[in-house]
N, CA, C and O atoms as a GROMACS GRO file, in nm:
protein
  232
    1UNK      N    1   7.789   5.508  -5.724
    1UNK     CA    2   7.877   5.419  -5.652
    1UNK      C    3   7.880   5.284  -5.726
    1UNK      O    4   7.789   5.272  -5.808
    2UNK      N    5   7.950   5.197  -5.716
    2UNK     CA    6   8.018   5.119  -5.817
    2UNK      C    7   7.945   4.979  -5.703
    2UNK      O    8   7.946   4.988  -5.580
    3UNK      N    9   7.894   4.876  -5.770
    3UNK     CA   10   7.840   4.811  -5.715
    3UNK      C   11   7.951   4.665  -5.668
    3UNK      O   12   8.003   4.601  -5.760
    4UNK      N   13   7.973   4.635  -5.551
    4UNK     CA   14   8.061   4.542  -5.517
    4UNK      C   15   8.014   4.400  -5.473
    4UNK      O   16   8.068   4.329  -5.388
    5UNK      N   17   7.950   4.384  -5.515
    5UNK     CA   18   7.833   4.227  -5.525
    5UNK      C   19   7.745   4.237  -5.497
    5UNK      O   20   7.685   4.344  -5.511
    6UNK      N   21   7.686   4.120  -5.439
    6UNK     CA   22   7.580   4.048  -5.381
    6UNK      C   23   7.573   4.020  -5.245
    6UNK      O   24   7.651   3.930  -5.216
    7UNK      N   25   7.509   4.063  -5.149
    7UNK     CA   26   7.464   3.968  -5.029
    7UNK      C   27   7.300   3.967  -4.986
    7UNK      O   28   7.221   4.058  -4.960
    8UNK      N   29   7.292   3.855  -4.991
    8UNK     CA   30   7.105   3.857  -4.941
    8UNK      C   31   7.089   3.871  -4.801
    8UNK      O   32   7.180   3.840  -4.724
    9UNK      N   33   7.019   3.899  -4.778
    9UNK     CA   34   6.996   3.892  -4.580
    9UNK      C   35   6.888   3.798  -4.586
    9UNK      O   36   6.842   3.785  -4.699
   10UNK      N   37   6.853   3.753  -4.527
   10UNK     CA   38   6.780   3.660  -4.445
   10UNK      C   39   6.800   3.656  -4.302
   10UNK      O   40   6.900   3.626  -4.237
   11UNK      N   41   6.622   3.712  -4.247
   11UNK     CA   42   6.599   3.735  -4.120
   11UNK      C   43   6.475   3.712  -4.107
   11UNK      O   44   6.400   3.776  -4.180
   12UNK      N   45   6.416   3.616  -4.011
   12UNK     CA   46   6.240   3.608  -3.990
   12UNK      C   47   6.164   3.772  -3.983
   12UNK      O   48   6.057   3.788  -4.041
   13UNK      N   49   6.227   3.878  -3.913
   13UNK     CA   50   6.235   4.001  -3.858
   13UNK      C   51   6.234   4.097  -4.010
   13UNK      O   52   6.344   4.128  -4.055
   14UNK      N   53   6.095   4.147  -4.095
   14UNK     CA   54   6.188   4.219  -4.148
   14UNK      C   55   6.264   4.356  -4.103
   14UNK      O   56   6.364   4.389  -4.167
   15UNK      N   57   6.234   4.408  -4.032
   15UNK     CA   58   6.297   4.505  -3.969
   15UNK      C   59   6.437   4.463  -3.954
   15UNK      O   60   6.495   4.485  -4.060
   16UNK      N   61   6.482   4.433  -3.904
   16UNK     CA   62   6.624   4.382  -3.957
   16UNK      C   63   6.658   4.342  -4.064
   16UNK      O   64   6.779   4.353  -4.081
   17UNK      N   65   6.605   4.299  -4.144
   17UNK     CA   66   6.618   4.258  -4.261
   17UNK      C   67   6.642   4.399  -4.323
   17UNK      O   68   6.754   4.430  -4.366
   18UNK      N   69   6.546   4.475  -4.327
   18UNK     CA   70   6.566   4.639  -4.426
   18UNK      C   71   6.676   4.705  -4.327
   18UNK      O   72   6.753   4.776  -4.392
   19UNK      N   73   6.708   4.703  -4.182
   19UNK     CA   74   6.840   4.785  -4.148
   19UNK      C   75   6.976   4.732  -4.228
   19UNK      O   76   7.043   4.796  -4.310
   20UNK      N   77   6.994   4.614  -4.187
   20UNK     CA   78   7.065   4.535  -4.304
   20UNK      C   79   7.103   4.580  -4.400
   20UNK      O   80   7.217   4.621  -4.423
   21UNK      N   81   6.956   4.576  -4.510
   21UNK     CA   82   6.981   4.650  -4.660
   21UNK      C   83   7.036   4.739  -4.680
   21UNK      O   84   7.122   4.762  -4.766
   22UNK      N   85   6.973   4.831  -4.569
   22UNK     CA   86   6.968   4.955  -4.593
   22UNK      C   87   7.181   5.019  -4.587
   22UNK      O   88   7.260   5.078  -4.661
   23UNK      N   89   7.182   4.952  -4.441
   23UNK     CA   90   7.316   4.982  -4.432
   23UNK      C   91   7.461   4.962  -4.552
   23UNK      O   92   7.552   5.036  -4.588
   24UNK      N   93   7.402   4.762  -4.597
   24UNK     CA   94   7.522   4.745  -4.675
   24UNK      C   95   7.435   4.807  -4.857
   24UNK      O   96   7.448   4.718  -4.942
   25UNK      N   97   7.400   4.865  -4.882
   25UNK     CA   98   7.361   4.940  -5.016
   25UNK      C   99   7.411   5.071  -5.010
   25UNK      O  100   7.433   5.143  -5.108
   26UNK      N  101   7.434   5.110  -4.853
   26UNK     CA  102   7.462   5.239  -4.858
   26UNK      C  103   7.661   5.200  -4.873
   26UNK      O  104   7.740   5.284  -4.916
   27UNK      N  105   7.702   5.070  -4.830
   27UNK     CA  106   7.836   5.070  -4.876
   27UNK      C  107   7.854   5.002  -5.039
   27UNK      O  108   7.959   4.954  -5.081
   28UNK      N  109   7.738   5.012  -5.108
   28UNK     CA  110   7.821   4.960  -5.266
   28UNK      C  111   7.747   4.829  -5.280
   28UNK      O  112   7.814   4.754  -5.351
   29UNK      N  113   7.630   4.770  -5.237
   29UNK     CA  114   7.680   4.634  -5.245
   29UNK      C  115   7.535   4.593  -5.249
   29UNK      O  116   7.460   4.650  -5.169
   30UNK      N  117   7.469   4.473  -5.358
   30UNK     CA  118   7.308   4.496  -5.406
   30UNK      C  119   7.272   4.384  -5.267
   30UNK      O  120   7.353   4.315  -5.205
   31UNK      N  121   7.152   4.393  -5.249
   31UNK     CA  122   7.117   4.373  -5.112
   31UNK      C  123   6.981   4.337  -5.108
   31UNK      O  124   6.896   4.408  -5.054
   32UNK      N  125   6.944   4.177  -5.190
   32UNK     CA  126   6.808   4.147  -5.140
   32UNK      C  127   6.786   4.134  -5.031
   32UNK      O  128   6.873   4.149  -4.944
   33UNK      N  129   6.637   4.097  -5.004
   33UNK     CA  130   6.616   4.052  -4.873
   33UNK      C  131   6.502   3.912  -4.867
   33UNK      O  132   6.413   3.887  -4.947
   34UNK      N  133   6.535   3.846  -4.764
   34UNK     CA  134   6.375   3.725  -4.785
   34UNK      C  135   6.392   3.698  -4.635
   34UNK      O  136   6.492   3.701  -4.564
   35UNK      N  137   6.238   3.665  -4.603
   35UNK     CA  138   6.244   3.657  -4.465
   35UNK      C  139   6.174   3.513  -4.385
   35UNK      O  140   6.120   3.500  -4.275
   36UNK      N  141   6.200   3.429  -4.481
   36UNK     CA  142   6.203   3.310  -4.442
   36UNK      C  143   6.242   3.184  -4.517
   36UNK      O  144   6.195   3.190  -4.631
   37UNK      N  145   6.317   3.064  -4.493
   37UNK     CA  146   6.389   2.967  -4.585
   37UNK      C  147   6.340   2.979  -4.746
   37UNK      O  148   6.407   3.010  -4.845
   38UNK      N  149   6.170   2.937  -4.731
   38UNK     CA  150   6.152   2.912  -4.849
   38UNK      C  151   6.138   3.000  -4.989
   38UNK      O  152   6.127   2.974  -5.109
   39UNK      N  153   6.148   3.149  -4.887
   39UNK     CA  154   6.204   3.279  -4.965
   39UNK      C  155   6.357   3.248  -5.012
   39UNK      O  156   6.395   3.253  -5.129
   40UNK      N  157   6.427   3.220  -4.916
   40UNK     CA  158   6.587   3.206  -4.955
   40UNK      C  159   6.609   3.131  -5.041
   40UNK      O  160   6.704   3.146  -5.119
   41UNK      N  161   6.535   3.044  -5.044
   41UNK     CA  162   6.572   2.932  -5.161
   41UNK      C  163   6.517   2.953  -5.304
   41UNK      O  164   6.572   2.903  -5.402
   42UNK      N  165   6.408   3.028  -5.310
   42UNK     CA  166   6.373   3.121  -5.396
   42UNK      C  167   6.494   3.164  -5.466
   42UNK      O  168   6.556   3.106  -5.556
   43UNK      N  169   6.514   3.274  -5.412
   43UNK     CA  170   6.618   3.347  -5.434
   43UNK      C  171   6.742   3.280  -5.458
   43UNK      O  172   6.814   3.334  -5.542
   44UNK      N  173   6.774   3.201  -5.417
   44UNK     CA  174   6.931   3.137  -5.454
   44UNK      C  175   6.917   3.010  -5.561
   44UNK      O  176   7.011   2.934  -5.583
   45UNK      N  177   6.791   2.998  -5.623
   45UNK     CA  178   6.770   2.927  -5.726
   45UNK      C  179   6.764   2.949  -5.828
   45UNK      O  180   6.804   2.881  -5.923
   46UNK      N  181   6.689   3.096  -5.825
   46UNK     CA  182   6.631   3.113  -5.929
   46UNK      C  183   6.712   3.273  -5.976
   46UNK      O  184   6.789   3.278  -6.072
   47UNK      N  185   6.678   3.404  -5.887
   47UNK     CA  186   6.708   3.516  -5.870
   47UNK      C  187   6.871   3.521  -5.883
   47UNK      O  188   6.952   3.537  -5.975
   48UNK      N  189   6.877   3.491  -5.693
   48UNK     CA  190   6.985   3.569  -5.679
   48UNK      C  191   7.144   3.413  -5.670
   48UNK      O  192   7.194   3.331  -5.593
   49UNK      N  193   7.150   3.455  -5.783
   49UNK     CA  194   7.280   3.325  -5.832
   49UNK      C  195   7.436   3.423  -5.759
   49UNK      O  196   7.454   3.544  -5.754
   50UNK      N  197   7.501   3.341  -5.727
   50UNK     CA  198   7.625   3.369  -5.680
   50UNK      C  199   7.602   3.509  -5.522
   50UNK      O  200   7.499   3.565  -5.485
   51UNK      N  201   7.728   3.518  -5.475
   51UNK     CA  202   7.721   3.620  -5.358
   51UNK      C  203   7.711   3.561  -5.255
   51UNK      O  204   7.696   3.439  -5.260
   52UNK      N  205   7.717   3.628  -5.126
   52UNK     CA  206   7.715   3.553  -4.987
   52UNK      C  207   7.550   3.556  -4.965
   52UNK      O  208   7.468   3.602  -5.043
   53UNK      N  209   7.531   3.509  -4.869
   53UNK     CA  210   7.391   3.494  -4.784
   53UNK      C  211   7.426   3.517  -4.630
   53UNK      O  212   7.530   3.481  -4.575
   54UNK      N  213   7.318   3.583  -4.575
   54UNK     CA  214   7.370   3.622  -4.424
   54UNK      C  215   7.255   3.586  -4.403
   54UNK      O  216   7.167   3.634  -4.474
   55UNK      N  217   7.215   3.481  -4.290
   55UNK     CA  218   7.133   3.430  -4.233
   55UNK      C  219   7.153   3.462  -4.076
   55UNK      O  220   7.232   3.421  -3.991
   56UNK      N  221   7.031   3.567  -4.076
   56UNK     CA  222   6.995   3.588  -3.879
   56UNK      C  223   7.106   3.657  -3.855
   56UNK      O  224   7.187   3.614  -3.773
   57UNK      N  225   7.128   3.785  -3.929
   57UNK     CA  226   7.241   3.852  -3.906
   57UNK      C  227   7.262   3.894  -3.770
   57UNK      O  228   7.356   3.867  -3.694
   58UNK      N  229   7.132   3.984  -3.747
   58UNK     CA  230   7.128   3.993  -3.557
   58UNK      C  231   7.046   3.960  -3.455
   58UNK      O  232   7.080   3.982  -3.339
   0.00000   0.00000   0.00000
């Protein structure tokens, strides 16, 4: 399957965090995860450049 970006999740919960993943990877689409700010910022500094961020999806 042809990969259609980026979205990170961010959720205190990882359990939501991996349903999340799990769901949008299964539509095409790369799917970190971090489960608290100073993870996210991690990630959007350094890692994961460009793409959406979904914060506290549910």
């Amino acid at each position: 399957m042809t990969n259609k970006g980026k979205i990170l999740a961010v959720d205190d919960t990882r359990v939501s965090c991996n349903i999340l993943s799990n769901v949008l990877m299964g539509k095409g689409y790369e799917v970190p995860a971090a489960i608290n700010g100073k993870l996210t910022l991690l990630f959007r500094t350094s890692v994961f450049s460009g793409g959406l961020t979904l914060i506290s999806p549910m």
